[in-house]
C-alpha positions as CSV (number, residue, x, y, z in Angstrom):
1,X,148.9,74.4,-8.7
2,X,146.4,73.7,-11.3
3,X,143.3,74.2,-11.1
4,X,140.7,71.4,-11.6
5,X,137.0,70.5,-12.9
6,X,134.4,68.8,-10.7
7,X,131.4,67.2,-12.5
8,X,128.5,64.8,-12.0
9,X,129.1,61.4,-13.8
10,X,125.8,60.6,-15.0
11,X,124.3,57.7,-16.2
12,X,126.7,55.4,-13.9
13,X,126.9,53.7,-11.0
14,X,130.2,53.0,-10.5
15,X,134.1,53.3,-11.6
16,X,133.9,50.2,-13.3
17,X,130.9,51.4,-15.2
18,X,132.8,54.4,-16.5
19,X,135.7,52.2,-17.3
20,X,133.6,50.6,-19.7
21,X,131.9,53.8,-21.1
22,X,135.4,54.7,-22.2
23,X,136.3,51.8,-23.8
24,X,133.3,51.0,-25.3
25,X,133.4,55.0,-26.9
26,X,137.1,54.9,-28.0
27,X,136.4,51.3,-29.9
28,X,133.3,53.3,-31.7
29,X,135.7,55.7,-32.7
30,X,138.7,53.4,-33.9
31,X,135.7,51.9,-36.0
32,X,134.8,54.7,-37.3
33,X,138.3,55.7,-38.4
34,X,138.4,58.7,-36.0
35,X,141.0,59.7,-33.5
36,X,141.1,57.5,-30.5
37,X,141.0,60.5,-28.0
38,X,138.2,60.6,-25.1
39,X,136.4,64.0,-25.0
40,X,133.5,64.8,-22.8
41,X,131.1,67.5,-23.9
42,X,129.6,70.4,-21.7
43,X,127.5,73.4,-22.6
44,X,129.4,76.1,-21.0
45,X,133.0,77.2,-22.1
46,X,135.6,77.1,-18.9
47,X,136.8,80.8,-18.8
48,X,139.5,79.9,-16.5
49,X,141.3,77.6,-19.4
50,X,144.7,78.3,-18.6
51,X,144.3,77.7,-15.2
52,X,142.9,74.2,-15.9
53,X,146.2,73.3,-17.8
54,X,147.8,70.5,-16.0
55,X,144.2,70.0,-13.9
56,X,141.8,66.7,-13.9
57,X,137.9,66.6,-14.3
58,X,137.1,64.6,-11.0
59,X,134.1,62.4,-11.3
60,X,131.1,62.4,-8.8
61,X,129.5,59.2,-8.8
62,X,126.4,57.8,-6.6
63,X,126.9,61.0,-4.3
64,X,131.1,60.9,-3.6
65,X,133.9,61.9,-5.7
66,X,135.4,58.7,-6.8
67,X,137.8,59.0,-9.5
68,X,139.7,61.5,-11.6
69,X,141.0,62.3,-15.7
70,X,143.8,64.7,-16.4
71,X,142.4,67.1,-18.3
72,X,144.4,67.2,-21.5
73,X,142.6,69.8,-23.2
74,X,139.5,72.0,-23.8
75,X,138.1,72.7,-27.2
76,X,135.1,75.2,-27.9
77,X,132.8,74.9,-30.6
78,X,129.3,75.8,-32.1
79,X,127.0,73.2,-32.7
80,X,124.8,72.3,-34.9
81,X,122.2,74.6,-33.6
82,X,124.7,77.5,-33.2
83,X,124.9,76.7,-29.6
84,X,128.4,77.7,-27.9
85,X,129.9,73.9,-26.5
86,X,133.2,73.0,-25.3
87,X,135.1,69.3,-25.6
88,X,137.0,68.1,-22.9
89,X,139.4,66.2,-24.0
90,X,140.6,63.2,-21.4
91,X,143.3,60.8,-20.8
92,X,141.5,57.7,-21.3
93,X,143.0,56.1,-18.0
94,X,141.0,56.6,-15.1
95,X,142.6,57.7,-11.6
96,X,140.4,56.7,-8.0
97,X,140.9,58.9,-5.4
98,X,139.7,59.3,-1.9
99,X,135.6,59.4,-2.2
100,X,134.6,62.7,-1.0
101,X,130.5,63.0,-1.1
102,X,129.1,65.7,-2.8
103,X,125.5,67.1,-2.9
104,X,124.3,66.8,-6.8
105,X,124.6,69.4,-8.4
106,X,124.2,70.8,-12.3
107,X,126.5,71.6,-15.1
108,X,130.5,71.6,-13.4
109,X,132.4,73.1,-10.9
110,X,135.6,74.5,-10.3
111,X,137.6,72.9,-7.8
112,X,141.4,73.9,-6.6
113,X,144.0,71.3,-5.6
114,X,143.7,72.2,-1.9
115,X,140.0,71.0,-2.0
116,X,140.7,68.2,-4.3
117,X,139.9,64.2,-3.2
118,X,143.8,62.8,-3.0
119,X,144.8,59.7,-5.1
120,X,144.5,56.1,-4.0
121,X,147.9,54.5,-4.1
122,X,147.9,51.7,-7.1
123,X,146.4,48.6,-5.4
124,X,145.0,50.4,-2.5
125,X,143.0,47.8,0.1
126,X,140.2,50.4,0.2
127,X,139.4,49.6,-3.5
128,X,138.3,46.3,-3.1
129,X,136.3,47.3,-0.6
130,X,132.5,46.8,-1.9
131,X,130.8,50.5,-3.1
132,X,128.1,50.4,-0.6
133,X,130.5,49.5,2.2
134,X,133.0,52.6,0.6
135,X,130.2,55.0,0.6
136,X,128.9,54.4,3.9
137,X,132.3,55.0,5.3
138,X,133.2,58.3,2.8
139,X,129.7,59.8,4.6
140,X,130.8,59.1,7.8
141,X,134.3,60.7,7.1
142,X,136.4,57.7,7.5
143,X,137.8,57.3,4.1
């Protein structure tokens, strides 16, 4: 099983929020005549990179795990300032899974598919359920 990469999403306050983040950076790109992929950038290099192959970057938003990318690859490179950085490249299409809450925490985190939040089936009930009403319910382990 592959393994995955657990990280806070900072900055928003909910899926939708993220949603829009995405678009709104891969319309910059087409714009600027760049390659319409999504990458996320962190400071440290995953050593574990062929164990990620296959893996997601789950999202921890407001406090729970609320969504998921696949992982479609991981890119190293020195900035700038000579400073060791790593793209992540994404699939743009984001995945909601089972909220799981999550202390904050810095940087990412490795996180194997046993421990993972499961998917949401397409058109689940619970995602229309309001995000205060789904986080109350994820902390009291009903969801």
């Amino acid at each position: 099983m592959p393994l995955n990469i657990i990280k806070l999403c900072v900055g928003c306050d909910s899926i939708e929020d993220l949603e829009e983040w995405i678009e709104f950076r891969l319309d910059e790109k087409r714009r600027a005549g760049q390659p319409a992929e999504q990458t996320h950038t962190t400071r440290m290099v995953p050593k574990r990179v062929e164990e990620l192959e296959g893996g997601s970057l789950y999202w921890v938003i407001k406090g729970s795990v609320q969504c998921r990318q696949r992982l479609l690859g991981i890119r190293p490179f020195t900035d700038g300032e000579g400073i060791s950085r790593c793209h992540l490249v994404l699939e743009p299409q984001v995945v909601r899974t089972d909220w799981q809450p999550r202390r904050a925490f810095q940087g990412w985190r490795y996180l194997t598919a046993k421990d993972a939040p499961r998917d949401l089936p397409a058109g689940a009930d619970v995602a229309a359920l309001p995000p205060n009403l789904r986080r109350d319910l994820a902390e009291l382990g009903l969801l």
